[in-house]
N, C-alpha and C positions, 0 to 999 in steps of 0.2 A: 504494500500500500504506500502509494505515495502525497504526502499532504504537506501542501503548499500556505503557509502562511504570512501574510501581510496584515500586519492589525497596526492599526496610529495610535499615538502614543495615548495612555490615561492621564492628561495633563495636573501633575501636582506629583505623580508617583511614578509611574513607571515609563519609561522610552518605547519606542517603538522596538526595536529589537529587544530590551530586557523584557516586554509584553512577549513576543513572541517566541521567547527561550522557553519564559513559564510554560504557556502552551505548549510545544515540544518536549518538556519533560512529561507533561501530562498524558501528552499522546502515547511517547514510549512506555511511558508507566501503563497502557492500556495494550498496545500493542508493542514487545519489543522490539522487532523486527520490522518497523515501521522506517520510510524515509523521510525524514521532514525537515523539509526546506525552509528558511526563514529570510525573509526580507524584508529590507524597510520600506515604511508607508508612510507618507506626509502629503501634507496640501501644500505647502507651498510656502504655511503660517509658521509660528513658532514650533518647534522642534525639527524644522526641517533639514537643519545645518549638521544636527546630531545625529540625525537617521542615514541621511545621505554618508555621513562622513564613517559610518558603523555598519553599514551594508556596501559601501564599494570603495573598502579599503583603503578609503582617504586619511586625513591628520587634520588636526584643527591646527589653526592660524592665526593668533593673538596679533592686532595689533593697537596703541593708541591714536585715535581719532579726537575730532571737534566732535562734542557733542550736538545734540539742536539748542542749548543751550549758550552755546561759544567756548563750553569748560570740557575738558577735556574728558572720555570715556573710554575705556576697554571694551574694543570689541571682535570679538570672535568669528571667525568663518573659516569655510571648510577648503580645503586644496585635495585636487582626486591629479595625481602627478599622472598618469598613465594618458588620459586624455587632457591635460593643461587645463580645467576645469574648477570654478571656483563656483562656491556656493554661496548665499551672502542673504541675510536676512537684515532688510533697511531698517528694523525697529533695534537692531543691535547698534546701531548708531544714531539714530534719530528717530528713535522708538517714543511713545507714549511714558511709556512707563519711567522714561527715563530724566520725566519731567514731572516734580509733584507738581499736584492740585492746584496749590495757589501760584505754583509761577507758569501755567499753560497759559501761552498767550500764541496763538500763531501769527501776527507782527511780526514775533522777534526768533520765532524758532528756525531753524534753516538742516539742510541737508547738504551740508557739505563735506560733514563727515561720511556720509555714503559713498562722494568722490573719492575720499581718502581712502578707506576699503580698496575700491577699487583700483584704483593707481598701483597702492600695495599689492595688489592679485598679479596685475599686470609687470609688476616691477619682480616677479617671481616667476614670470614665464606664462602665465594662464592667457588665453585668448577666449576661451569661451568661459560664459559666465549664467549663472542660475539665482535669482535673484528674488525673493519672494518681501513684497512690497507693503505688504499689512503692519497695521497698527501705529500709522505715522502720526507723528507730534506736530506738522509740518504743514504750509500750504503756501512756500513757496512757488509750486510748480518742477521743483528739481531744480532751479536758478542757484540755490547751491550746492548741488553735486557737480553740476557742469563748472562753475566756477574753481572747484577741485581739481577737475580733469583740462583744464588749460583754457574756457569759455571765458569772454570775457562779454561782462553784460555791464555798460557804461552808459552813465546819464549826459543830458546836453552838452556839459565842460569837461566831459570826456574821463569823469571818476569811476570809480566803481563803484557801482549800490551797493547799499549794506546789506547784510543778513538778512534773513523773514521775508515776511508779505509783503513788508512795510515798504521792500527794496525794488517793489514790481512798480511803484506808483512813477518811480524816478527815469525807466528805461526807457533808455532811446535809440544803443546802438549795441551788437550785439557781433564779438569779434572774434575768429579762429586761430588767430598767428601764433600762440600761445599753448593749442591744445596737445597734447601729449599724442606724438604720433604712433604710436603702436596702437592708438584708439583704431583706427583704423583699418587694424587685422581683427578688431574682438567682435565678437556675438553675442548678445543675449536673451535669452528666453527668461521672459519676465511672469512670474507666477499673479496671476491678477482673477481675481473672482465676482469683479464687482464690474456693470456696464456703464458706468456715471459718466459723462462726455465730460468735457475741463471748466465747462460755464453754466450760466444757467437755474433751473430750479430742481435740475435734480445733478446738479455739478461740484465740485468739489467744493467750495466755498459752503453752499447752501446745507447740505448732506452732512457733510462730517466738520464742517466749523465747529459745530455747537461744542462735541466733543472734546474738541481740542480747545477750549476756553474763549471762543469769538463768539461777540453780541452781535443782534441783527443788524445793527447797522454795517460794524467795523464788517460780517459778513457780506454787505451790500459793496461794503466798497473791495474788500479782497474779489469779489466778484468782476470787477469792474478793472480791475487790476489785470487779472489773469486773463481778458480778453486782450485787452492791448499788447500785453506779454504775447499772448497768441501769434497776433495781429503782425508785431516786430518780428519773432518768430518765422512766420510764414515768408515772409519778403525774403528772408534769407534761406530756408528748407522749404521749398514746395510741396514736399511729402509731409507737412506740419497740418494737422487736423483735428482741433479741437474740438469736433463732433462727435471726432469715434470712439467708439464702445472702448471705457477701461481709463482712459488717459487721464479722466478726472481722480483716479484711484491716489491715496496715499500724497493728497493733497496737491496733485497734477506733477509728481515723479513720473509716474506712468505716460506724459506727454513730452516729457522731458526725453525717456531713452527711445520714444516711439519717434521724433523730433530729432534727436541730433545723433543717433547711432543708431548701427544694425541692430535692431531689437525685433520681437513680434512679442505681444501679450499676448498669452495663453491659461485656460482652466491648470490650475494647479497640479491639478491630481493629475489631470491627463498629461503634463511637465514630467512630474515625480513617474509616472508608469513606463512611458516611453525613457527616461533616462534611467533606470533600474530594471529595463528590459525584462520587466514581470511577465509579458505573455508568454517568451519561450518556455519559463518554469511552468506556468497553469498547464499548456497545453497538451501536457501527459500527466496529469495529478491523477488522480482520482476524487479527493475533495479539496476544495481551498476555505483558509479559515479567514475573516476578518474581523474588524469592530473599532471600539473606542471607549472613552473614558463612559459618553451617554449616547444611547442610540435614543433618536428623537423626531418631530417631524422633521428635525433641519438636516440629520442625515437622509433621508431620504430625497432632500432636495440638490441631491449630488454632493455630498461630501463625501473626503476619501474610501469609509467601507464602501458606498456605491459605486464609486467609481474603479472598485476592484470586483465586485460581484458585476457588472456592467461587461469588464471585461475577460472575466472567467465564464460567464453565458456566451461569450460566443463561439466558447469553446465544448459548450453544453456541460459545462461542470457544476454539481452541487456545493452552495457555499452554506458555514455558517458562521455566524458572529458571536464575536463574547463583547460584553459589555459589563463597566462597572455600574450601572444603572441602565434602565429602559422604562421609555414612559407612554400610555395608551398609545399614543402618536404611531410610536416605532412600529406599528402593523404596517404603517404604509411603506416599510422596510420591504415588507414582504414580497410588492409588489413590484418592485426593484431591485429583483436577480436577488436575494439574500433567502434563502429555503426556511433558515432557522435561524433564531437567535435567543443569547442565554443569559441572564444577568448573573455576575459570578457573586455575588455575595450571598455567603452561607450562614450566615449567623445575625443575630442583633447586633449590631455595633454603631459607632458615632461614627461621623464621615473622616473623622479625624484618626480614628484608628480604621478602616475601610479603606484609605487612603497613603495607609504606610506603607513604605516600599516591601518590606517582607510579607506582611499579611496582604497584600495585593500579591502578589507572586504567587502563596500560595492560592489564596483563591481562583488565581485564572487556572493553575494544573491542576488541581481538584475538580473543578468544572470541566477542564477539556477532557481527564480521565475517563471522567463519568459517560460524558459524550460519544467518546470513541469509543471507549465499552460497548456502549450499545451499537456504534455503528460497525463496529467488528462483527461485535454479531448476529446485525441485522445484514452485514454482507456475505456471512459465512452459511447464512442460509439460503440466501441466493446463489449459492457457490458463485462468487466473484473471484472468493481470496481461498 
């Protein structure tokens, strides 16, 4: 028997590969003579640096960066040496989180440090790049990432803007002589799951200002901003299109590399599959396992276990999921390539103890034993095995 597993991480406890060791003990402890293959599964969001970098052999990559802050931050990303290949999550540099409460202001938050990141990749040999965009502090537009990478974005007397949104209102001329030419060889496939264009009322400004600490007004006018930015923009990249799907993402980054570099946005999950080249595994399984921390209606609306049941049905293979919770919702799992699914908690407990890494581990190999138990031998009397 052979059993394929990708399951996304339980965020707070377990990684996507330590999930799916637990399982794989489970399974051998059901079956010993079992194959079970384990690989990493991510969207594109948070933990995607650690998955990638722990299922294809990669090393993580410390470097310091400018925060969204202008203070300096540590940040982590993955190098896959075999294919020149970096992974790079923009909230590890100009993340949300990396901004309390009372100083979110997107004005003054900038992504410049994302430039930084990558210069570093590039300054180590990477041409292609994997970049998942979520969770940004930020609604420059990417004005400074590019500023990082050699852009120069200068107002009338020919300064350069400052940092933030703040820095959109000033632009006037926007210049290449400066940019790091090995840009030029690189690629990115940008992990983006959201359709928001760069303006507008359902654009970056309007949508995820709030979150990032902007008032309706200062939202009107960052609004107001990032068209002109557009507008400058376009006059120099004709491929510049503030309309299309995604660009508005992580506060108009997503226009930035779709704008001044080889990039394409693309669904995450479908990013992470094709580059962890999961279908060749499914395609002789017998079953494949998935899941996540909750299975909910929001997995069903394509989040990564779907998008591995999605693509283990076209291989006609039965999947099933483990979850650290599921809620009425997750039927509509059902209906979306997922056969089964099983919430692994065995006991009373507080989320706090549900949530430790060892008693999570155990629970998910006590569940999948269980599981394959019965599916051993509910195959052994269909003589399958």
């Amino acid at each position: 028997m052979k059993v394929v597993v990708a399951i996304d991480s339980l965020k707070g406890s377990l990684s996507s590969m330590e999930a799916g060791d637990a399982i794989a003990e489970g399974v051998h402890r059901a079956d010993p003579g079992a194959e079970v293959v384990v690989r990493p599964l991510a969207d594109g969001g948070e933990g995607t640096v650690e998955a990638l970098v722990a299922g294809m052999n990669g090393r993580m990559q410390v470097v310091m960066v400018t925060g969204p802050l202008g203070t300096p931050v540590r940040c982590e990303y993955g190098v896959m040496e075999e294919t020149k290949t970096a992974v790079i999550e923009m909230s590890g540099a100009a993340g949300i989180t990396l901004v309390p409460v009372e100083k979110r202001n997107p004005l003054e938050t900038t992504t410049f440090g994302v430039g930084e990141v990558i210069k570093d990749a590039i300054a180590r040999g990477c041409r292609r790049f994997i970049v998942g965009i979520g969770g940004s502090a930020t609604n420059d537009g990417g004005v400074g990432m590019l500023q990082a990478l050699g852009f120069g974005f200068l107002d009338q007397d020919g300064n350069t803007i400052p940092f933030g949104a703040k820095g959109l209102e000033h632009l006037e001329t926007i210049t290449e002589a400066n940019v790091i030419p090995e840009l030029t060889e690189c690629e990115f496939k940008i992990a983006c799951d959201v359709n928001n264009p760069l303006c507008g009322e359902n654009g970056a400004s309007a949508v995820y200002g709030p979150q990032k600490g902007a008032s309706p007004s200062v939202i009107q006018q960052m609004d107001k901003w990032l068209a002109h930015y557009a507008a400058v923009t376009r006059q120099k990249f004709q491929k510049a299109d503030p309309k299309a799907e995604g660009v508005g993402a992580a506060g108009g980054l997503g226009f930035a590399f779709a704008s001044f570099t080889n990039a394409v946005l693309e669904s995450g999950i479908h990013i992470i599959l094709e580059e962890t080249r999961l279908a060749q595994y499914i395609k002789d399984a017998d079953i494949v396992v998935t899941g996540e921390g909750q299975l909910d209606f929001q997995t069903a609306m394509g989040k990564a276990p779907i998008g591995v049941a999605r693509l283990a049905k076209k291989y006609k293979k039965p999947v099933v999921a483990f979850a650290g919770s599921v809620t009425k919702e997750a039927r509509a799992c059902n209906e979306n390539g997922i056969d089964a699914f099983f919430p692994i908690l065995r006991r009373i407990s507080t989320l706090e103890e549900a949530m430790e890494k060892e008693q999570a581990k155990e629970n998910l190999s006590d569940t999948a034993e269980q599981v394959f138990r019965l599916w051993r031998c509910s195959s052994a009397r269909c003589g399958h095995f």
